[in-house]
MARTI-843828 format. One record per residue (C-alpha): chain; y, x, z. Coordinates in pm, whole numbers, plus 50000, padded with zeros to 5 digits. Each point is the difference from the previous one (the first is absolute). Example, Ala and Ser with C-alpha at 12.3 -4.5 7.8 and 13.67 -1.06 7.14 Angstrom:
<nodes>
+---+-------+-------+-------+
: c : north :  east :    up :
+---+-------+-------+-------+
: A : 49550 : 51230 : 50780 :
: A : 50344 : 50137 : 49934 :
+---+-------+-------+-------+
</nodes>
This chain:
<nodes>
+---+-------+-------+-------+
: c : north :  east :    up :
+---+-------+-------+-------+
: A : 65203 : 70197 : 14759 :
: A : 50329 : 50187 : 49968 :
: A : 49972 : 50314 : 50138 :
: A : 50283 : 50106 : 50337 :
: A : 50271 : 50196 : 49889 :
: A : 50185 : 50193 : 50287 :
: A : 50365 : 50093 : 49968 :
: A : 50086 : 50392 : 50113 :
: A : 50187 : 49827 : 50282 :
: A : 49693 : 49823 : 50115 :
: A : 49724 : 50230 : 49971 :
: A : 50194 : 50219 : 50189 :
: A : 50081 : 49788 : 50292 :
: A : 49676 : 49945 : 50019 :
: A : 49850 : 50370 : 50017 :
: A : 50276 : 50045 : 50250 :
: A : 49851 : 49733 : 50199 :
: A : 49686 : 50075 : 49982 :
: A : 50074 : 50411 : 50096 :
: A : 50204 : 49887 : 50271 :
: A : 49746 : 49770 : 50170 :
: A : 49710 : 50244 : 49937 :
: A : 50214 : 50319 : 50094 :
: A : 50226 : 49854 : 50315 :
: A : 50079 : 50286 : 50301 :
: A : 49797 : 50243 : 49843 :
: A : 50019 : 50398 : 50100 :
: A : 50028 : 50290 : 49686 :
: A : 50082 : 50379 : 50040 :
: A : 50031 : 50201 : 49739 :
: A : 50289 : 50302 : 49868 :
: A : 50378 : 49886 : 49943 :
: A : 50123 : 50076 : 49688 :
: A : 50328 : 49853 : 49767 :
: A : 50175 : 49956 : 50343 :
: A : 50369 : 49810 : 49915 :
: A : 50194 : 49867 : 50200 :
: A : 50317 : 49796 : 49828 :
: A : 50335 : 49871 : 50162 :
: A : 49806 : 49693 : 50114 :
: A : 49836 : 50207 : 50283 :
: A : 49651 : 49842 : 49862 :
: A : 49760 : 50310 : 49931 :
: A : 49766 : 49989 : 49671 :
: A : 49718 : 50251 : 49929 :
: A : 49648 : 50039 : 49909 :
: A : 49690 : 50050 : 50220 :
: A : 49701 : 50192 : 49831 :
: A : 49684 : 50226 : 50045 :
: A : 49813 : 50177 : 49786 :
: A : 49870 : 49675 : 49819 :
: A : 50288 : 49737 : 50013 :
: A : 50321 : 49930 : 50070 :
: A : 50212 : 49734 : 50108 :
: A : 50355 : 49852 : 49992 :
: A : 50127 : 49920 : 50359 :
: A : 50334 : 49865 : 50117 :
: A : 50127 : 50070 : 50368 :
: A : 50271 : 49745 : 50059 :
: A : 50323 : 50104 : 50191 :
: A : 49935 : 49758 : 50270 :
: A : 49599 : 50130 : 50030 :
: A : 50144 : 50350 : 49994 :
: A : 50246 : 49988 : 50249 :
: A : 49705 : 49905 : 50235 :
: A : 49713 : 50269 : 49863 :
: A : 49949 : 50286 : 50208 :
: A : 50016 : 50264 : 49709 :
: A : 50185 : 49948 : 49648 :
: A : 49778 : 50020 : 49670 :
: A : 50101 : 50387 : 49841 :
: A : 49835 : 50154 : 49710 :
: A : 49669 : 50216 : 50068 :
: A : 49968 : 49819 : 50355 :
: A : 49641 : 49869 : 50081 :
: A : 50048 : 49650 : 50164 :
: A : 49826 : 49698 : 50093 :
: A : 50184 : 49659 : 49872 :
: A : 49918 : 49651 : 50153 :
: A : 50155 : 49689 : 49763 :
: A : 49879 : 49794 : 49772 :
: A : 49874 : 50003 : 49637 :
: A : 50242 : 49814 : 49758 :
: A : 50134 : 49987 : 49671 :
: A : 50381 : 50086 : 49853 :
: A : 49963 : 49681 : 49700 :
: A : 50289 : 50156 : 49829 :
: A : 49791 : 50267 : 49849 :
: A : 49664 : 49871 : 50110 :
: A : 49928 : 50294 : 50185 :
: A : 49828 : 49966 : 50361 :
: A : 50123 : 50212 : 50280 :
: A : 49967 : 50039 : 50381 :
: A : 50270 : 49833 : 50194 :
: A : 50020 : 50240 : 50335 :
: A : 50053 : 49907 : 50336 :
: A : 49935 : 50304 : 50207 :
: A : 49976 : 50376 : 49863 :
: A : 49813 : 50226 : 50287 :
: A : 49919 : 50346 : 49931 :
: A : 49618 : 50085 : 49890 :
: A : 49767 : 50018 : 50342 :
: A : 50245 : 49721 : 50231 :
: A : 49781 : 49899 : 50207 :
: A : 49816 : 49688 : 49843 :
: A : 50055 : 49724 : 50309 :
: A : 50345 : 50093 : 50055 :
: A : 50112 : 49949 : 49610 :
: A : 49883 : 49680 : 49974 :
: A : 50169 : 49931 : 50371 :
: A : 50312 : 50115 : 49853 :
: A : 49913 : 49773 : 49642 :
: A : 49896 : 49711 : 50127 :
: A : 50291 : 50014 : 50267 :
: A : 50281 : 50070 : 49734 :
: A : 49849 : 49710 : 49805 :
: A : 49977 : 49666 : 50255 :
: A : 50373 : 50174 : 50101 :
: A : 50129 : 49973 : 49663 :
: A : 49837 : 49579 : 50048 :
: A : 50177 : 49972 : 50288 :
: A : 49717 : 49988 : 50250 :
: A : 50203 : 50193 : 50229 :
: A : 50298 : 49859 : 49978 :
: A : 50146 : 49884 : 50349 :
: A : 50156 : 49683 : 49899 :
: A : 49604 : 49869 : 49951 :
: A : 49912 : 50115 : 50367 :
: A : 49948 : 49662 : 50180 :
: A : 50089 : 50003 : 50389 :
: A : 49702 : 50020 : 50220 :
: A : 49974 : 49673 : 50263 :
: A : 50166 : 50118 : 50346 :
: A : 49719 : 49757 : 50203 :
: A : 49701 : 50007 : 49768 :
: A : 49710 : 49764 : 50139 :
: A : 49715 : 50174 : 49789 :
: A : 49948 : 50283 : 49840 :
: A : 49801 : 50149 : 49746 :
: A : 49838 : 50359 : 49909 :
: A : 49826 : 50141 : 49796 :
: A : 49825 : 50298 : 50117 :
: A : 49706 : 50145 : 50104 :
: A : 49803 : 49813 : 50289 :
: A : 49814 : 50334 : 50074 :
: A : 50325 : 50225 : 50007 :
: A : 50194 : 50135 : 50268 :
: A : 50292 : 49807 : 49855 :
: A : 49905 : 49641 : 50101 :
: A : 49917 : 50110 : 50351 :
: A : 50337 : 50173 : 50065 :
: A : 50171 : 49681 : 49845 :
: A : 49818 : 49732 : 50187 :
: A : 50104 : 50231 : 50309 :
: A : 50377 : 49982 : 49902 :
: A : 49988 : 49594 : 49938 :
: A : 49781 : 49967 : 50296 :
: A : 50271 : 50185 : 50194 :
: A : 50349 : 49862 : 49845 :
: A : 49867 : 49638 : 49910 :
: A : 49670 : 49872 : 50087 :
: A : 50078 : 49664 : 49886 :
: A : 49990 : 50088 : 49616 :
: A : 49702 : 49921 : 49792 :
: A : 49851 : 50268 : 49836 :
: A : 49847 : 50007 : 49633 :
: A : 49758 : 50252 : 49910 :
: A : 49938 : 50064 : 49658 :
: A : 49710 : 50311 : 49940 :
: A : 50027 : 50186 : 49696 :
: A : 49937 : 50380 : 49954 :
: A : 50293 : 50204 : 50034 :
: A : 49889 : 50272 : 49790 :
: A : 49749 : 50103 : 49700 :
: A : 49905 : 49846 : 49689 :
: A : 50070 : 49613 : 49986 :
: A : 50240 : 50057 : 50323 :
: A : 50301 : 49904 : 49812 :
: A : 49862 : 49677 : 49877 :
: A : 49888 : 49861 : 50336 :
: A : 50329 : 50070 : 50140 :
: A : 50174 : 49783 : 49726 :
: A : 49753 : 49766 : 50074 :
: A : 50082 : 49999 : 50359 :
: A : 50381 : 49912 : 49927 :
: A : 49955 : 49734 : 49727 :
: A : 49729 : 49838 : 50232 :
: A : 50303 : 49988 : 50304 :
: A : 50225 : 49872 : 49691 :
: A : 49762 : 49737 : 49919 :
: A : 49986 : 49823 : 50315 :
: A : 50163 : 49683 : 50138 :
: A : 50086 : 49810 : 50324 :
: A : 49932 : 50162 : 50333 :
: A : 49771 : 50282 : 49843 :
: A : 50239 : 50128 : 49786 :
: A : 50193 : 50289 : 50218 :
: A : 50359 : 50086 : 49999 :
: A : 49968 : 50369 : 49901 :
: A : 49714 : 50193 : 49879 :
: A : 49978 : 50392 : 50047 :
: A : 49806 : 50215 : 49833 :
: A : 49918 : 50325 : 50156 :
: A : 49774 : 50290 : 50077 :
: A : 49960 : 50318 : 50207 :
: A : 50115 : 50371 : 49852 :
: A : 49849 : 50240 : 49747 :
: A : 50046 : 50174 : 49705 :
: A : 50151 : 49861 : 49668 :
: A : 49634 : 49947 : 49941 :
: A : 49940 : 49810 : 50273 :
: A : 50327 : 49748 : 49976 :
: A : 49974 : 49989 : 49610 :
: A : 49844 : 49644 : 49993 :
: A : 50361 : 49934 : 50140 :
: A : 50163 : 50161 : 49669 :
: A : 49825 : 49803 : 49768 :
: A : 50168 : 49743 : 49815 :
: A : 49796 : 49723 : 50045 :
: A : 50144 : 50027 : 50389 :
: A : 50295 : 50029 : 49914 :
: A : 49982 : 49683 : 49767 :
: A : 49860 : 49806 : 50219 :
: A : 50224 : 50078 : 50252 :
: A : 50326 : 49945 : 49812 :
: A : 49827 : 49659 : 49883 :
: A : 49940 : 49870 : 50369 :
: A : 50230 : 49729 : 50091 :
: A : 49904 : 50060 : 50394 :
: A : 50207 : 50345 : 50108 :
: A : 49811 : 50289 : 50003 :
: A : 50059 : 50293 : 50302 :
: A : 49806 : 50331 : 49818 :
: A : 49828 : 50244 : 50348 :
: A : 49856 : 50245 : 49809 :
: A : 49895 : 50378 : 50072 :
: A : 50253 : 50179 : 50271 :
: A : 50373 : 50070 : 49955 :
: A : 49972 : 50264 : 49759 :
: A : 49781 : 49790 : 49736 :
: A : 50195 : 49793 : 49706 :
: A : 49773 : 49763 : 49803 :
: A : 50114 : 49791 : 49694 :
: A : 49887 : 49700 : 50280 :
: A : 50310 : 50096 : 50158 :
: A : 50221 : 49976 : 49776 :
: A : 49933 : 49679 : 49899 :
: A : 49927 : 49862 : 50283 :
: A : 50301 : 49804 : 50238 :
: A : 49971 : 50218 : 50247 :
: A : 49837 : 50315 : 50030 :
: A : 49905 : 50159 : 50345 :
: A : 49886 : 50340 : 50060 :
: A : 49655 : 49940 : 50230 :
: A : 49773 : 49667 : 50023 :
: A : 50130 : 50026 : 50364 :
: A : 50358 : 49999 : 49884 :
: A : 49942 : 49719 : 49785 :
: A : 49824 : 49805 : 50291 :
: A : 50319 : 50032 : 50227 :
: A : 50249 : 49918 : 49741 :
: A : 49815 : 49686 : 49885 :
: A : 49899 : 49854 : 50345 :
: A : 50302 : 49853 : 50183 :
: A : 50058 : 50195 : 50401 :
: A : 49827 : 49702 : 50216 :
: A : 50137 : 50180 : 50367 :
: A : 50351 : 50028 : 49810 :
: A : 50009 : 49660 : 49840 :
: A : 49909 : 49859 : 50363 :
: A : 50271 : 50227 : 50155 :
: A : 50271 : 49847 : 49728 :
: A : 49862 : 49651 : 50098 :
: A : 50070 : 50032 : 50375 :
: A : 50303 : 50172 : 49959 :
: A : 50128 : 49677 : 49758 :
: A : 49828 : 49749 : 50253 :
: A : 50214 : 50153 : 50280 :
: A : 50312 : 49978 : 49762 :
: A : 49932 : 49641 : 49866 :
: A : 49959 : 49896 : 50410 :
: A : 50373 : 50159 : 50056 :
: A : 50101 : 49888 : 49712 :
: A : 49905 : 49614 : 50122 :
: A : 50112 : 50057 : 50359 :
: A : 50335 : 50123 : 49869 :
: A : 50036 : 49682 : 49763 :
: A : 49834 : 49762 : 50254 :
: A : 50312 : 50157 : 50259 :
: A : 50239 : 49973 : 49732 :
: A : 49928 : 49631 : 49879 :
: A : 50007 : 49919 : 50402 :
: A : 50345 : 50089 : 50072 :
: A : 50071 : 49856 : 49674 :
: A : 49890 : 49641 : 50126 :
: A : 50170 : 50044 : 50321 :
: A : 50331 : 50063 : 49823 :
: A : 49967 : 49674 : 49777 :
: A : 49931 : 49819 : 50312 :
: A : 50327 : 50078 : 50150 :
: A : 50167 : 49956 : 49721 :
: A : 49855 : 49656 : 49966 :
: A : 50054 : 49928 : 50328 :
: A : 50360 : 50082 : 49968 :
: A : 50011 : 49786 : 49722 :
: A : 49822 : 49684 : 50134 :
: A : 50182 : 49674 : 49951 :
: A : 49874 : 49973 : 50362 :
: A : 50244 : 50231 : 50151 :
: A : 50312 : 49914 : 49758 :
: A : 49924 : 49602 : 50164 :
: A : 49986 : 50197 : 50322 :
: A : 50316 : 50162 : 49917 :
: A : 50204 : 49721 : 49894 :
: A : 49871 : 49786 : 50329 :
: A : 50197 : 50277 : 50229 :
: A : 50243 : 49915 : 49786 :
: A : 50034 : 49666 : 50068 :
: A : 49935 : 50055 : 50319 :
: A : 50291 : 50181 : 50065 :
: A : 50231 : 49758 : 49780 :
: A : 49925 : 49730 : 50276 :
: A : 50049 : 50217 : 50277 :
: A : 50341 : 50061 : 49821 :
: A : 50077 : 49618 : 49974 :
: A : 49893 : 49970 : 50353 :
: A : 50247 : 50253 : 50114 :
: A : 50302 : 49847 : 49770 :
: A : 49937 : 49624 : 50172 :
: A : 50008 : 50116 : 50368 :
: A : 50315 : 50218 : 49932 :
: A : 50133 : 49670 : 49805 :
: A : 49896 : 49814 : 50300 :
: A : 50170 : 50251 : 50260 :
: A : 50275 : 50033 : 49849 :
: A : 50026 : 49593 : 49944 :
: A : 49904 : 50006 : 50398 :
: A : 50328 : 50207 : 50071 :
: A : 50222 : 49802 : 49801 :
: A : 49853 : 49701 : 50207 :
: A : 50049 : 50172 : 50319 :
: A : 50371 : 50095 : 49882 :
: A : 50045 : 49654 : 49935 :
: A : 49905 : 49824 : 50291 :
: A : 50216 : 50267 : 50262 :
: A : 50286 : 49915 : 49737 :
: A : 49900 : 49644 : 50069 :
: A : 49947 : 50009 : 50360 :
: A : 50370 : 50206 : 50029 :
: A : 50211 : 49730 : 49793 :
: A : 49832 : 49651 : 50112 :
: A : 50141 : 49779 : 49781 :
: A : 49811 : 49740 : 49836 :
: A : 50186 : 50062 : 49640 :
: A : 49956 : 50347 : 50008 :
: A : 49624 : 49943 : 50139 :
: A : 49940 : 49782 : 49694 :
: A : 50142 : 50298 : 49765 :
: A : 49788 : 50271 : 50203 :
: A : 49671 : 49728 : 49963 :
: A : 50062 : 49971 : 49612 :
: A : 50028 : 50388 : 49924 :
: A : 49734 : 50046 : 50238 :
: A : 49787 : 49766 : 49759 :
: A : 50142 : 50134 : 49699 :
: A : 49865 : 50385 : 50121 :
: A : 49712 : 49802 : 50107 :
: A : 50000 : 49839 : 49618 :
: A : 50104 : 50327 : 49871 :
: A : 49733 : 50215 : 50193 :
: A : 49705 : 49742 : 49849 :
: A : 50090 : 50064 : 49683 :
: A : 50064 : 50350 : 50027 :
: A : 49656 : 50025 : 50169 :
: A : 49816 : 49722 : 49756 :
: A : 50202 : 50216 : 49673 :
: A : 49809 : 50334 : 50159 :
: A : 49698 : 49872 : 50050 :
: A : 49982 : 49889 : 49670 :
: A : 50091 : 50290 : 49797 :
: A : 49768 : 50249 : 50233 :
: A : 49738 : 49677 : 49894 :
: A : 50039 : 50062 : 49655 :
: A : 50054 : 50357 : 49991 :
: A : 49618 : 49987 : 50211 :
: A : 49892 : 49747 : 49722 :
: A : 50151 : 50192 : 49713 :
: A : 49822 : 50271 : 50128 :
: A : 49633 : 49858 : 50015 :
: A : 50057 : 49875 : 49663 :
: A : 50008 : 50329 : 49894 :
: A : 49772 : 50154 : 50155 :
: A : 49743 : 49687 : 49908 :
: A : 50134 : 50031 : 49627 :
: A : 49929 : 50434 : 50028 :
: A : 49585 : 49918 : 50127 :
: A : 49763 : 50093 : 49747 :
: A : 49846 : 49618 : 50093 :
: A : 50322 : 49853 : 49937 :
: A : 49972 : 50173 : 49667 :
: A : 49674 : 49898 : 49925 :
: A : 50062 : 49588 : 50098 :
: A : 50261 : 50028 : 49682 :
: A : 49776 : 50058 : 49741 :
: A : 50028 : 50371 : 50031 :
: A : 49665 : 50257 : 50023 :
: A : 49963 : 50357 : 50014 :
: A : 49766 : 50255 : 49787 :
: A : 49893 : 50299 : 50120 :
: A : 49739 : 50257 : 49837 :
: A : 49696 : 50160 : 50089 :
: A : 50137 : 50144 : 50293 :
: A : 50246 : 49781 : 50137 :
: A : 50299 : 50118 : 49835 :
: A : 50242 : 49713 : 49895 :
: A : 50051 : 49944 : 49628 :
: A : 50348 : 49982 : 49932 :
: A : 50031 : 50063 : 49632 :
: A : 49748 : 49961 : 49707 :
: A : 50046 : 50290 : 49934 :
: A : 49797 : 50149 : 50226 :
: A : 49674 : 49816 : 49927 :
: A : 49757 : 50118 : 49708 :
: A : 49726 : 49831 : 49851 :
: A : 49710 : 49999 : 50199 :
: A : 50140 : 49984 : 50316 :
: A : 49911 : 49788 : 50303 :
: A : 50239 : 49766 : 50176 :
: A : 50059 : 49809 : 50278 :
: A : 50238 : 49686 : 50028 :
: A : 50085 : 49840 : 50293 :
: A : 50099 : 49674 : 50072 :
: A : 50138 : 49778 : 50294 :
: A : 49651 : 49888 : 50047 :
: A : 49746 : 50224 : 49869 :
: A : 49961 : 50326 : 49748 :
: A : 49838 : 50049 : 49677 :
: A : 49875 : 50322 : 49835 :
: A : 50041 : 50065 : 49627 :
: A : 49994 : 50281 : 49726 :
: A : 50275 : 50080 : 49786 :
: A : 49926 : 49938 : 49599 :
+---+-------+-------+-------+
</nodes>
């Protein structure tokens, strides 16, 4: 069996895997010494006691967010991780945070493990997902002993007793704390249908670091930035910051606070909902008022249009043209009258037979001549009266209609006079001399 054969390239890569999966976030402090710091603004030196030493690297990006910078004969405490520089095979610690020897212990790794989900974007606003403005349920994880639940279960009580209320009980703070609370969000995350809520919140009353620190550990703050439900963080009073926070959507100072901004105001919601009844019932009396006088002024304007009153019209009319006639043939006649009456005292003055005869025939050829002066009058006012109910036979929409004629009108009773105007889809209406029929425009 041939025996493995590692190249320098490989064996390394894999002690550098191995060192940095055994030595991951790890804390050293020891003396700074063969302190550089090149153009590049990374700083190099080496970090020993009285037994060992070992290479470190403080990149310029780590560096421009440690509280103190590395400097020869300084006693510090380094949190990074183990690794290994494969160009010379040479392991060294990659730094995050430098803190002076004797930082307080809880507060380093606050500031580590908060420089290090920053730098993974954790924090970044653009991944803050908005929180529902009318959730219907709600979950938190809390205590179901603490004074927290109670003052939020007043607040929802108060603002919006209508929500439903999840309660998930995990211990807020000791050994294991941390755990149950990530528990508590990925068990809100997990559910479906009408038990899964629209936000979860995870909270707790005040304390000291101590007492909120479940809050700063990452396992929180993973779970949290993995939850696909928003996430409000209530934790400690206005003064405390927890790593919780940061991640989470939304942070609020108090449990209280975060009760108040989550719930919806019930009394103010009602007081919108009036207010927009009472302007949606003006709103419809206003349009019902408007559409009336609307209808009123179509109907006068159809009534001034009616055929009805144009046939109306035109009846006068003809009305008056045979009072006219009637007026022409008695002046005819009167005037034919007074010729007769001139005649016969001429007549009755000469006596002669001959020039009686010559009297009697111009007296019949008036007569003749009044006839068909009278007949010629009555005839033309005849036609002009026929002429005229021709035309106004030939301008009724019937009359129209008999000839083979219809008309379409649309949806809403406008005539179609162009084909223009219709688009597929619509609805028409064609009417007929006898009858209508409805159709839609392809």
């Amino acid at each position: 069996m041939p025996e493995l054969v590692y190249t320098v390239a490989d064996i390394t890569t894999d002690i550098r895997a191995l060192l940095e999966g055994r030595f991951s976030g790890v804390w050293i402090e020891g003396e700074v010494s063969n302190h550089r710091e090149p153009g590049s603004g990374h700083h190099y030196f080496t970090l020993k006691d009285a037994s060992a030493q070992l290479s470190c690297v403080l990149f310029r990006g780590a560096a421009s967010k440690s509280p103190v910078k590395p400097a020869n004969g300084q006693q510090v405490k380094i949190f990074g991780n183990i690794s290994v520089y494969e160009a010379r095979g040479q392991y060294q610690l990659i730094a995050q945070t430098v803190q002076p020897k004797g930082f307080g212990d809880l507060q380093a790794k606050f500031e580590a493990l908060k420089r290090k989900l920053e730098e993974e974007g954790l924090f970044a606003p653009e991944r803050k997902k908005p929180l529902p403005s009318f959730p219907q349920r709600i979950g938190i994880v809390t205590s179901p002993t603490g004074a927290a639940i109670r003052d939020m279960l007043n607040v929802f009580g108060r603002r919006a007793p209508w929500l439903k209320i999840l309660v998930y009980p995990a211990r807020v703070q000791g050994e294991g704390a941390a755990e149950e609370v990530a528990a508590g969000v990925a068990h809100f995350d997990s559910l479906e249908g009408d038990l899964r809520p629209d936000l979860v919140i995870v909270s707790r009353g005040g304390g000291s670091i101590e007492d909120l620190w479940s809050f700063n550990e990452e396992v929180v703050a993973r779970a949290i930035a993995n939850c696909e439900i928003p996430v409000m963080s209530g934790v400690g009073h206005e003064i405390d910051f927890t790593i919780a926070d940061f991640v989470a959507d939304r942070r609020e100072p108090t449990p209280s606070a975060a009760a108040e901004n989550a719930a919806p105001d019930g009394a103010g919601i009602l007081r919108h909902l009036g207010q927009l009844s009472a302007n949606l019932d003006s709103i419809v009396e206003n349009e019902i008022e408007y559409r009336k006088r609307e209808v009123l002024s179509h109907q006068r304007e159809l009534q001034a249009r009616e055929p009805g009153r144009r046939i109306q019209s035109w009846i006068q009319s003809v009305d008056f043209l045979g009072e006219r006639i009637d007026q022409v043939t008695n002046a005819a006649m009167d005037a034919a009258g007074r010729d007769f009456q001139s005649a016969s005292r001429a007549f009755n003055a000469i006596h002669p037979e001959r020039q009686c005869a010559v009297f009697r025939d111009q007296l019949e050829s008036l007569s003749h001549r009044l006839s068909e002066l009278t007949g010629r009058a009555v005839e033309g006012k005849a036609r002009e009266l026929q002429s005229l109910s021709n035309l106004m036979h030939s301008l009724s929409p019937k009359a129209v209609l008999e000839r083979g004629f219809s008309i379409t009108t649309d949806k809403d009773g406008n005539v179609i006079r162009d084909a223009k105007e219709l688009s597929k889809g619509d609805l028409i209406t064609t009417t007929f001399s006898s009858g209508e029929a409805s159709s839609e425009v392809q």
